[in-house]
Biopython code that builds the backbone (N, CA, C, O; Angstrom):
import numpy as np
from Bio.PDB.StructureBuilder import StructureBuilder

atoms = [
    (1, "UNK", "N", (113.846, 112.977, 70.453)),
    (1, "UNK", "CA", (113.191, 114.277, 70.525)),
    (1, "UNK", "C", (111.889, 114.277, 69.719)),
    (1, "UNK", "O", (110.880, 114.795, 70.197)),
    (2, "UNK", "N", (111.887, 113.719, 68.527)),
    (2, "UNK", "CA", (110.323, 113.767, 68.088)),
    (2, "UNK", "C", (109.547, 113.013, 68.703)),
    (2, "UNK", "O", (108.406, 113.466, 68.799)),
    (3, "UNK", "N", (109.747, 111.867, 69.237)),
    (3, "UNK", "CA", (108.588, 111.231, 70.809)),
    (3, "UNK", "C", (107.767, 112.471, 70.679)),
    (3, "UNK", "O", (106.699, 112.591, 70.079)),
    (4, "UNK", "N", (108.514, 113.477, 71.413)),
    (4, "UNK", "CA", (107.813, 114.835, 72.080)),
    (4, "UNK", "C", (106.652, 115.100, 70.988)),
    (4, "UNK", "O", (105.435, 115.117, 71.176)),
    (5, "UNK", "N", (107.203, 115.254, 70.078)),
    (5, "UNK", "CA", (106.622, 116.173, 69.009)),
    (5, "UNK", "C", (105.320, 115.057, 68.615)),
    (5, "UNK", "O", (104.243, 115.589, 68.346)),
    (6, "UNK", "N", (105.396, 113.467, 68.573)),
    (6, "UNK", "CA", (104.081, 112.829, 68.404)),
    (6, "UNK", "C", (103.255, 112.792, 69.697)),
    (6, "UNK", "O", (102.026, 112.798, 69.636)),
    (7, "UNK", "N", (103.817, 112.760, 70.696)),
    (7, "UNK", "CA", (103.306, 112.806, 71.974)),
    (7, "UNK", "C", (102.162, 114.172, 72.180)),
    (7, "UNK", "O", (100.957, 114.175, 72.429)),
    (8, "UNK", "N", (102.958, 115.068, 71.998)),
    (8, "UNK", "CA", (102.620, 116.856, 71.808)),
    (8, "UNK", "C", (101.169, 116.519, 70.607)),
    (8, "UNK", "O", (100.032, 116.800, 70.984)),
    (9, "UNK", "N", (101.361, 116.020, 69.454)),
    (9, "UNK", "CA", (100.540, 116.245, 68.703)),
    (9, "UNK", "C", (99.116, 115.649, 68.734)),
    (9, "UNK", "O", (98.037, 116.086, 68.336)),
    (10, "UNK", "N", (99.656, 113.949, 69.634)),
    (10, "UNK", "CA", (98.469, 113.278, 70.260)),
    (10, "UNK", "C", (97.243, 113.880, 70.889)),
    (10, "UNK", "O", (96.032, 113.777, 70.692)),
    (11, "UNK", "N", (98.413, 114.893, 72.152)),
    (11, "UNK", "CA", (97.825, 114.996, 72.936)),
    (11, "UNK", "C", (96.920, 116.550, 72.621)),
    (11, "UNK", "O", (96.151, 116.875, 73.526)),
    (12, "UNK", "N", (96.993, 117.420, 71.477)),
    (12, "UNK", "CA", (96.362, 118.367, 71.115)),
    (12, "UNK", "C", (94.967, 117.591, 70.142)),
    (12, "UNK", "O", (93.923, 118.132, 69.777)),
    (13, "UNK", "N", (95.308, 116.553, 69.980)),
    (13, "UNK", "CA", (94.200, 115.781, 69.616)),
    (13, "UNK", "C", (93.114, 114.946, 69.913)),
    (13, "UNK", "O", (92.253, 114.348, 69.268)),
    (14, "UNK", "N", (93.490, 115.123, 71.343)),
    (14, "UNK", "CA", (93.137, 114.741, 72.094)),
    (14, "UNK", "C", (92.469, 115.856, 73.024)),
    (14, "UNK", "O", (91.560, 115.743, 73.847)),
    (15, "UNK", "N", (92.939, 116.559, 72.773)),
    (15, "UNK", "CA", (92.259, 117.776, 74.015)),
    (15, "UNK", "C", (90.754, 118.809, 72.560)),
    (15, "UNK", "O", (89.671, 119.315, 72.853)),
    (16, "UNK", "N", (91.223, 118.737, 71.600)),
    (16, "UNK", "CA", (90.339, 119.254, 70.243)),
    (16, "UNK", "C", (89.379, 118.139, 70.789)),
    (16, "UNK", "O", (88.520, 118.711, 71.460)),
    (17, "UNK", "N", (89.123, 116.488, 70.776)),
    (17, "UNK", "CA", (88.408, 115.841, 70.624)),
    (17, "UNK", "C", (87.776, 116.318, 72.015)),
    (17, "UNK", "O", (87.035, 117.289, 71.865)),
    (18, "UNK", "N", (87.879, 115.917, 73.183)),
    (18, "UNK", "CA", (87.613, 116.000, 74.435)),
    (18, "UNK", "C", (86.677, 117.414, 74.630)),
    (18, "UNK", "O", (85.613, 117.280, 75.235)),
    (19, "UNK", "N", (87.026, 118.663, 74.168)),
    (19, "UNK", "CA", (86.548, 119.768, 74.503)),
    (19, "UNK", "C", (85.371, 119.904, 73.210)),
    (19, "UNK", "O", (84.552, 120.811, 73.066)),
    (20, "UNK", "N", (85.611, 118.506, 72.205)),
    (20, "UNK", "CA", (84.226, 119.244, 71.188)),
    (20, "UNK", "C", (84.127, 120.115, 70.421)),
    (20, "UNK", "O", (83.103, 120.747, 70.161)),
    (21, "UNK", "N", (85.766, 120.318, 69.725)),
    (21, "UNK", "CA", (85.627, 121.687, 68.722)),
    (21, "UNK", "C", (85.545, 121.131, 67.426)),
    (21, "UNK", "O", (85.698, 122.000, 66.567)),
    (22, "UNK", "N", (85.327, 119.799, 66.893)),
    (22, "UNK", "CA", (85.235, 119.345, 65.682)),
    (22, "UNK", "C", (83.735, 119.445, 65.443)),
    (22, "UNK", "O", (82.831, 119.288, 66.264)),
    (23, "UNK", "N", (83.679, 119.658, 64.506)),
    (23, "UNK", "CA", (82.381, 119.603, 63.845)),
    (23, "UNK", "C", (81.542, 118.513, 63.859)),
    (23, "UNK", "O", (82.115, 117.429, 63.965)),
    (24, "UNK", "N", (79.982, 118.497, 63.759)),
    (24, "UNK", "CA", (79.601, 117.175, 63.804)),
    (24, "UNK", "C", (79.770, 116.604, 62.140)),
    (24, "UNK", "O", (79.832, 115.382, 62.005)),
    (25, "UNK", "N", (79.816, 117.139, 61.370)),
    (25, "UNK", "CA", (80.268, 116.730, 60.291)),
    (25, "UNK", "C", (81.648, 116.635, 59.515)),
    (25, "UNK", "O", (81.594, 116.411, 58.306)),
    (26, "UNK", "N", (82.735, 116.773, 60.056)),
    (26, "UNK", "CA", (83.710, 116.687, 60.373)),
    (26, "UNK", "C", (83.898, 115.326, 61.580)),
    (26, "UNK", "O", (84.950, 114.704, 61.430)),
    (27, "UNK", "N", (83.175, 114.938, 62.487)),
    (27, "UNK", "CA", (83.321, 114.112, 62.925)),
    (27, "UNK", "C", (82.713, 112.811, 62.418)),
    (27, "UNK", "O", (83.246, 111.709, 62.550)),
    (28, "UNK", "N", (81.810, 112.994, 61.959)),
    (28, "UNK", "CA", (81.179, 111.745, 60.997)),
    (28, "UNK", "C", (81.823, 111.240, 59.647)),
    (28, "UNK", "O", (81.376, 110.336, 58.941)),
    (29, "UNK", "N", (82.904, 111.958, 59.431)),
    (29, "UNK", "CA", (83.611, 111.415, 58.348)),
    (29, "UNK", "C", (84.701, 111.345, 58.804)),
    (29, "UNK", "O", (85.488, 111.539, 57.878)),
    (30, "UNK", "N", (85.523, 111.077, 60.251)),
    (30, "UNK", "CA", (86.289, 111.008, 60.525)),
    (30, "UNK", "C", (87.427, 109.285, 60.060)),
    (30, "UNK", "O", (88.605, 109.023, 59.817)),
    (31, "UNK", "N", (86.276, 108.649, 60.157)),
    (31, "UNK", "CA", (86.686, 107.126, 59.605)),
    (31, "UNK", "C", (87.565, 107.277, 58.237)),
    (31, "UNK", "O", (88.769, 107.065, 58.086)),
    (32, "UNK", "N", (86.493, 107.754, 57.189)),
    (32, "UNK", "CA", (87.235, 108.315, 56.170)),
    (32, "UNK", "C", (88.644, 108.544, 56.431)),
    (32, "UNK", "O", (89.662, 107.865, 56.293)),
    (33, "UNK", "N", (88.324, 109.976, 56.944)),
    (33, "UNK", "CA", (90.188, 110.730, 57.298)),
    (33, "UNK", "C", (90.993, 109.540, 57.292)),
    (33, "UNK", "O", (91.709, 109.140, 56.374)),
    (34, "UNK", "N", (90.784, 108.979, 58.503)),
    (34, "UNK", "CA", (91.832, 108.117, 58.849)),
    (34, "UNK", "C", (92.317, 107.014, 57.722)),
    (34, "UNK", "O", (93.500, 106.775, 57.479)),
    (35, "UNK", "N", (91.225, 106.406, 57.101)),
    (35, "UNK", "CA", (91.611, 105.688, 56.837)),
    (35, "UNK", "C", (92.299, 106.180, 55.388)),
    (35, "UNK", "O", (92.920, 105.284, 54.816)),
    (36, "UNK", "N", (92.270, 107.512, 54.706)),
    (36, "UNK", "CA", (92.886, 107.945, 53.558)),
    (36, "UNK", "C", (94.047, 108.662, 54.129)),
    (36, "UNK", "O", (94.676, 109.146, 53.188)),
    (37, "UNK", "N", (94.688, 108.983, 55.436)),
    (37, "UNK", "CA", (96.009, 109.253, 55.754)),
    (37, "UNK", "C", (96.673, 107.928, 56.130)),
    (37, "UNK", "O", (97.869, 107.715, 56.331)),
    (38, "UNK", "N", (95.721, 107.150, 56.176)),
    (38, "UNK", "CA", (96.439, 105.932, 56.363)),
    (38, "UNK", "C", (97.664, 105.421, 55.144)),
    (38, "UNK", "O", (98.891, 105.331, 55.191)),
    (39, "UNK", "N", (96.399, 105.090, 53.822)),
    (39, "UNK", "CA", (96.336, 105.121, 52.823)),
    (39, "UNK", "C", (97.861, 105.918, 52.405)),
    (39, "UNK", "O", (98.856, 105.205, 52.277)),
    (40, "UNK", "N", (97.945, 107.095, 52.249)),
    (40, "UNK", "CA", (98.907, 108.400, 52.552)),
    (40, "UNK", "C", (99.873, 107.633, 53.170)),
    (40, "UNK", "O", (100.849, 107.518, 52.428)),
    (41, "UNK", "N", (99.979, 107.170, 54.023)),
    (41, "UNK", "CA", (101.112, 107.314, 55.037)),
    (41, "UNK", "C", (101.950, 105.363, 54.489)),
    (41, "UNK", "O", (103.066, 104.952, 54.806)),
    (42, "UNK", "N", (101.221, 104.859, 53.911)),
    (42, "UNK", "CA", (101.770, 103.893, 53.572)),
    (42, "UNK", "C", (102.395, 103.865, 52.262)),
    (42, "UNK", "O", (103.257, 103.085, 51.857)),
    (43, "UNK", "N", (101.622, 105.195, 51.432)),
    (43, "UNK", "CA", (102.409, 105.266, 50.208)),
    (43, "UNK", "C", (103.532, 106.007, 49.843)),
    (43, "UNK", "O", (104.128, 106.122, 48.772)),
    (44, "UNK", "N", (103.713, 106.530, 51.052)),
    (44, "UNK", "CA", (104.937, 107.407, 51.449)),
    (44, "UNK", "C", (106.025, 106.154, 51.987)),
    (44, "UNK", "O", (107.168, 106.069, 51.538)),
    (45, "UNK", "N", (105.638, 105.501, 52.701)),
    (45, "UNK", "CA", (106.785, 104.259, 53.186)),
    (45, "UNK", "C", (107.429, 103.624, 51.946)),
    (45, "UNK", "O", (108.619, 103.360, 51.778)),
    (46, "UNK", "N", (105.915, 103.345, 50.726)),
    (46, "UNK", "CA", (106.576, 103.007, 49.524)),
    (46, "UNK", "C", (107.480, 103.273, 49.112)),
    (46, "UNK", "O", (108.552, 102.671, 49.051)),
    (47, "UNK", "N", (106.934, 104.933, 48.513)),
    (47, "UNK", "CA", (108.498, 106.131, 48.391)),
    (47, "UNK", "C", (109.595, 105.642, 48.804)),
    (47, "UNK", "O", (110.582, 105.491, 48.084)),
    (48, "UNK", "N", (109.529, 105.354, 49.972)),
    (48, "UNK", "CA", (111.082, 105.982, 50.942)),
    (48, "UNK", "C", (111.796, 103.917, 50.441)),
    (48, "UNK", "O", (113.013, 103.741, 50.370)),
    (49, "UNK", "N", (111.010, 102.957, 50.234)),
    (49, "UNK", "CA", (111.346, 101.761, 49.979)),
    (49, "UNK", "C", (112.338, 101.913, 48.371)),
    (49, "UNK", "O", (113.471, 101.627, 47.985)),
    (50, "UNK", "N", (111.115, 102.525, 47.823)),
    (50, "UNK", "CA", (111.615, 102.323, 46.321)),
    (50, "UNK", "C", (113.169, 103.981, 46.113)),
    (50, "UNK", "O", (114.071, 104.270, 45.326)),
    (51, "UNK", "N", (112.907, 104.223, 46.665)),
    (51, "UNK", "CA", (114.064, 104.903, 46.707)),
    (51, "UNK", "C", (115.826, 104.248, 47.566)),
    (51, "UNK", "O", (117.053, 104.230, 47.471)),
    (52, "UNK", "N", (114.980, 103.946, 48.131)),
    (52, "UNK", "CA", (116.603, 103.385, 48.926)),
    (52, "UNK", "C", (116.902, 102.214, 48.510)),
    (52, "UNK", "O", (116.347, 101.292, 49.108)),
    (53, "UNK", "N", (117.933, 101.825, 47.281)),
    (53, "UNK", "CA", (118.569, 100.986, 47.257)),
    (53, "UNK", "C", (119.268, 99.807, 47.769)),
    (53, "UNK", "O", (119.509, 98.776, 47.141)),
    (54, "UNK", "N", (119.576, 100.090, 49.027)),
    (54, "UNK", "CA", (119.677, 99.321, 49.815)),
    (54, "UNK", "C", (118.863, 98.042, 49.993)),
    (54, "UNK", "O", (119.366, 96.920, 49.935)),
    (55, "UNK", "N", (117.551, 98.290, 50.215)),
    (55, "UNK", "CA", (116.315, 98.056, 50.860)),
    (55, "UNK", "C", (116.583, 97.346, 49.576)),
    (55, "UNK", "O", (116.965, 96.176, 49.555)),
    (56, "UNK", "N", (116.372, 98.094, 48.461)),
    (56, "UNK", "CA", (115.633, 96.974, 47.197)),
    (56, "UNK", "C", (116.971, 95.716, 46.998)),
    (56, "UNK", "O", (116.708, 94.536, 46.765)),
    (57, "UNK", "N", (118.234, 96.189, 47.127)),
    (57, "UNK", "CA", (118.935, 95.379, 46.742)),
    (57, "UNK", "C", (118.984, 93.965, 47.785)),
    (57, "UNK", "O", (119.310, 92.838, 47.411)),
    (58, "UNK", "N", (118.591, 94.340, 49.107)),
    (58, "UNK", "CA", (118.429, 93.318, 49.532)),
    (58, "UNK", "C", (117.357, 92.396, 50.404)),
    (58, "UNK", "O", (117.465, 91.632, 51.364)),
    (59, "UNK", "N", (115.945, 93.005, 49.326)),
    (59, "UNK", "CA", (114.816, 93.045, 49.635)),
    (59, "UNK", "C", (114.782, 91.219, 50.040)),
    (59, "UNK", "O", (114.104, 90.805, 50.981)),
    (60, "UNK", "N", (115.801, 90.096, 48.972)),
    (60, "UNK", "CA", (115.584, 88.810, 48.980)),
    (60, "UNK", "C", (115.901, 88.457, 50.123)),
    (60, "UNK", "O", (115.237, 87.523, 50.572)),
    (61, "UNK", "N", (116.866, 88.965, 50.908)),
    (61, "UNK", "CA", (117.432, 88.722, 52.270)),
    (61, "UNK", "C", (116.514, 89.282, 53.353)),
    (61, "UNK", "O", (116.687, 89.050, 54.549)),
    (62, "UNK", "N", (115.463, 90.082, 52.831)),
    (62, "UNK", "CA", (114.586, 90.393, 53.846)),
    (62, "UNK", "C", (113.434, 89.255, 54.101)),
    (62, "UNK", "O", (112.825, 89.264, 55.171)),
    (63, "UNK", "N", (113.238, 88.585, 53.412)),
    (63, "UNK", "CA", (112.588, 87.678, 52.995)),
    (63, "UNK", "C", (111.097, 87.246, 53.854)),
    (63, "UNK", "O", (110.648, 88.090, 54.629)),
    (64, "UNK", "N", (110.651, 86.445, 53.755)),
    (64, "UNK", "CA", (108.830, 85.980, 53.933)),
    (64, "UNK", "C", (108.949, 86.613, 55.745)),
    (64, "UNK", "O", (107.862, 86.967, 56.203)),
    (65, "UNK", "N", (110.137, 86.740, 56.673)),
    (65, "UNK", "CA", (109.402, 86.919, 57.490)),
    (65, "UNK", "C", (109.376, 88.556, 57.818)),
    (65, "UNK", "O", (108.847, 88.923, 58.868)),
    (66, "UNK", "N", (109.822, 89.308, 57.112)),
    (66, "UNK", "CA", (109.977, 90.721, 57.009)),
    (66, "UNK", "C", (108.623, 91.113, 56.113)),
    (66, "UNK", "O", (108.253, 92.285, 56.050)),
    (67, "UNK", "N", (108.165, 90.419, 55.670)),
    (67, "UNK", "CA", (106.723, 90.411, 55.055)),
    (67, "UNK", "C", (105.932, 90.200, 56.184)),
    (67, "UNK", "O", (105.072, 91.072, 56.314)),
    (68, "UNK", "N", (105.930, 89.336, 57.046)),
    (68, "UNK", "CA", (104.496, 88.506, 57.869)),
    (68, "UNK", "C", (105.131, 89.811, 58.915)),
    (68, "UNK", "O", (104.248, 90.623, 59.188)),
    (69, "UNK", "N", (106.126, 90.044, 59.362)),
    (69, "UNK", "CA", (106.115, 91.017, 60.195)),
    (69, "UNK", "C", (105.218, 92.717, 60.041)),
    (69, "UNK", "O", (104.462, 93.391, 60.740)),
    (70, "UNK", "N", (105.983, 92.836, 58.452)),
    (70, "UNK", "CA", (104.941, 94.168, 58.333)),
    (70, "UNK", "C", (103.771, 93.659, 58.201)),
    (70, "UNK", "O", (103.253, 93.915, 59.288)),
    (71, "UNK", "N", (102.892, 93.018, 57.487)),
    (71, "UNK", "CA", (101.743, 92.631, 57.108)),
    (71, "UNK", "C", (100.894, 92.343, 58.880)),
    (71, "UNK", "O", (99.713, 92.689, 58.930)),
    (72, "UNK", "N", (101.463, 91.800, 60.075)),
    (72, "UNK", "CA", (100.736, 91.522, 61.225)),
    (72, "UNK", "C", (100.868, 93.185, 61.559)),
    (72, "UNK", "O", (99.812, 93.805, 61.691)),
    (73, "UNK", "N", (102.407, 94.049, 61.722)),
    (73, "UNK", "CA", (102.256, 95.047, 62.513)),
    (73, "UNK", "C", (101.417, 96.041, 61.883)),
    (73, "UNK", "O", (100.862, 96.877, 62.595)),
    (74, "UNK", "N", (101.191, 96.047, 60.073)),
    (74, "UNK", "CA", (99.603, 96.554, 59.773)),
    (74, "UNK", "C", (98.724, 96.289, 60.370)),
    (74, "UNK", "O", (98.158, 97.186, 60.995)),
    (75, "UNK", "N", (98.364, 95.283, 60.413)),
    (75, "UNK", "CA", (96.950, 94.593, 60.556)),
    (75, "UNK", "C", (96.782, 95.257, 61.991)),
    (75, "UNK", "O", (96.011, 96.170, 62.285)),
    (76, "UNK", "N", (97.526, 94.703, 62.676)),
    (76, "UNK", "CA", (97.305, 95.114, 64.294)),
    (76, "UNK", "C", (97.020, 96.493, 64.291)),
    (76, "UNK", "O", (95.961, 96.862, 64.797)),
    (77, "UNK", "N", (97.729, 97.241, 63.843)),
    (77, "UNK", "CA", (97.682, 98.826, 64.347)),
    (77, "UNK", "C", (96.485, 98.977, 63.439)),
    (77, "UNK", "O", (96.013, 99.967, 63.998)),
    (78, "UNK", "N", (95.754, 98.761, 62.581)),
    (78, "UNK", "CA", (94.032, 99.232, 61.727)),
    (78, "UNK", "C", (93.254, 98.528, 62.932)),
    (78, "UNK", "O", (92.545, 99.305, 63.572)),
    (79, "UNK", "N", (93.258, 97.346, 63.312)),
    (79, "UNK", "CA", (92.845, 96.802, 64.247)),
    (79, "UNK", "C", (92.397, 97.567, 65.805)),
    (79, "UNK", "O", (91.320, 97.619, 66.398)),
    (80, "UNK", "N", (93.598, 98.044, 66.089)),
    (80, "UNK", "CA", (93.897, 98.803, 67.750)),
    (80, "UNK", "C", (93.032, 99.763, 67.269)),
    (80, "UNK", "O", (91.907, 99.739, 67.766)),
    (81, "UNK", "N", (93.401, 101.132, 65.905)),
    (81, "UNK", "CA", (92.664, 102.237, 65.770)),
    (81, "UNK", "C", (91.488, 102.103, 66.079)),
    (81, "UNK", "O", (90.936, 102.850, 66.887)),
    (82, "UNK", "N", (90.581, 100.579, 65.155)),
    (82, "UNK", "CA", (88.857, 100.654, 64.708)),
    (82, "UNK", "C", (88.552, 100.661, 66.388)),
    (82, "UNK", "O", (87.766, 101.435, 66.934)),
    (83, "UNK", "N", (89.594, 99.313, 67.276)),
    (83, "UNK", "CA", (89.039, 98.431, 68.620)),
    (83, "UNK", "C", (88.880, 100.263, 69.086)),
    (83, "UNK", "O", (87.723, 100.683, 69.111)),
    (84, "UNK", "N", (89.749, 101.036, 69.350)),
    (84, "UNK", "CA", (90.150, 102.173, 70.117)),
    (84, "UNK", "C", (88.843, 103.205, 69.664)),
    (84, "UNK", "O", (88.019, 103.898, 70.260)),
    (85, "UNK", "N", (89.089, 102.954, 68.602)),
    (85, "UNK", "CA", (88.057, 104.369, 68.068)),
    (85, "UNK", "C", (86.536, 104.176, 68.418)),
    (85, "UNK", "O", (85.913, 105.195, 68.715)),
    (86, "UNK", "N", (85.860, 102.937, 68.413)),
    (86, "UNK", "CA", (85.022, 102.018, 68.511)),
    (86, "UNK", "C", (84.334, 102.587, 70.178)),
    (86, "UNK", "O", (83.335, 103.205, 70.546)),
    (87, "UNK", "N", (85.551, 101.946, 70.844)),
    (87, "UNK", "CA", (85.227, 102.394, 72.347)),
    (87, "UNK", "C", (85.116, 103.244, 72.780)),
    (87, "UNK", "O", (84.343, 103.381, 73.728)),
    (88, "UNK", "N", (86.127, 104.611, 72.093)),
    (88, "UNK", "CA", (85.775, 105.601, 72.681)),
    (88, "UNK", "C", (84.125, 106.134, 72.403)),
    (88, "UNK", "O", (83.241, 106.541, 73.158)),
    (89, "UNK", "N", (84.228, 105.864, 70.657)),
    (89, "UNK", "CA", (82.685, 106.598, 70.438)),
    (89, "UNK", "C", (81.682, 106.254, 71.508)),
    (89, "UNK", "O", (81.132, 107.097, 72.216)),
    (90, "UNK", "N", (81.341, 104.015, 71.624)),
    (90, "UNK", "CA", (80.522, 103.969, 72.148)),
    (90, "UNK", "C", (80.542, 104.742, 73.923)),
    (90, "UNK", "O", (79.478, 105.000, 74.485)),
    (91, "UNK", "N", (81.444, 104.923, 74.364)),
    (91, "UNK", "CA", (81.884, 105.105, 75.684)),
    (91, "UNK", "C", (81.198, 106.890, 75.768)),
    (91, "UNK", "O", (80.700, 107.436, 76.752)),
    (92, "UNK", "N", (81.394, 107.429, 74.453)),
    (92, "UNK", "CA", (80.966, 108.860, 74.299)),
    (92, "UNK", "C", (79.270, 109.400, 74.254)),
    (92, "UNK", "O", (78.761, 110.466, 74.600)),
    (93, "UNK", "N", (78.720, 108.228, 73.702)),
    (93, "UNK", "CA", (77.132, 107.631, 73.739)),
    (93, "UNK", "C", (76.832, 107.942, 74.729)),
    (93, "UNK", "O", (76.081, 108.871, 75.026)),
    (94, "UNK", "N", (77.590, 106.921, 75.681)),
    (94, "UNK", "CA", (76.880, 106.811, 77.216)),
    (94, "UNK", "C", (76.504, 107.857, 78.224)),
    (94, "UNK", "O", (75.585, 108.189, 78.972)),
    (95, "UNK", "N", (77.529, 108.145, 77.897)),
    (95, "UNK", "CA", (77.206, 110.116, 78.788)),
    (95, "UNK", "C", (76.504, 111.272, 78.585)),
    (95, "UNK", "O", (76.612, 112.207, 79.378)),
]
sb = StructureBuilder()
sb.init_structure("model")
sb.init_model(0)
sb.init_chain("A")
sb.init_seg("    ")
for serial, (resi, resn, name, xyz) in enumerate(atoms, 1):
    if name == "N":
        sb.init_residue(resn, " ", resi, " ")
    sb.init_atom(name, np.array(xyz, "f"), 0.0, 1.0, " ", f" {name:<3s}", serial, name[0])
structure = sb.get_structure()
């Protein structure tokens, strides 16, 4: 059920961007945003790590490839955003 609710939220973000109700200065620091909810949103994963016991107790059994896994599925998803964000702007130029 929350699908919906990121799906839903995408897509109001998508319709704000599309129709042009952000500011142009608000849109020029949009990089920013992102990249300090990013920021946000990973130090919240921290949280939820260093809280659950579990996790820490058997962080050794999670071992180097539970690292290279998060560390690529970071990388990739900052990656997709800049490739994504990148195209749309220049794609927004053109018209």
């Amino acid at each position: 059920m929350r699908i919906l609710l990121y799906i839903g939220i995408i897509s109001m973000g998508a319709m704000v961007g599309y129709k042009e109700l952000v500011s142009e200065k608000v849109f020029s620091k949009m990089g920013t945003i992102q990249y300090m909810c990013l920021l946000f949103l990973l130090f919240v994963m921290g949280i939820k790590i260093g809280i659950n016991e579990n996790v820490l107790l058997s962080f050794h059994k999670l071992g180097f490839t539970a690292i290279v896994i998060s560390f690529f599925a970071i990388s990739f998803s900052i990656l997709g955003v800049k490739l994504i964000s990148k195209y749309i702007i220049e794609e927004k130029k053109v018209k």
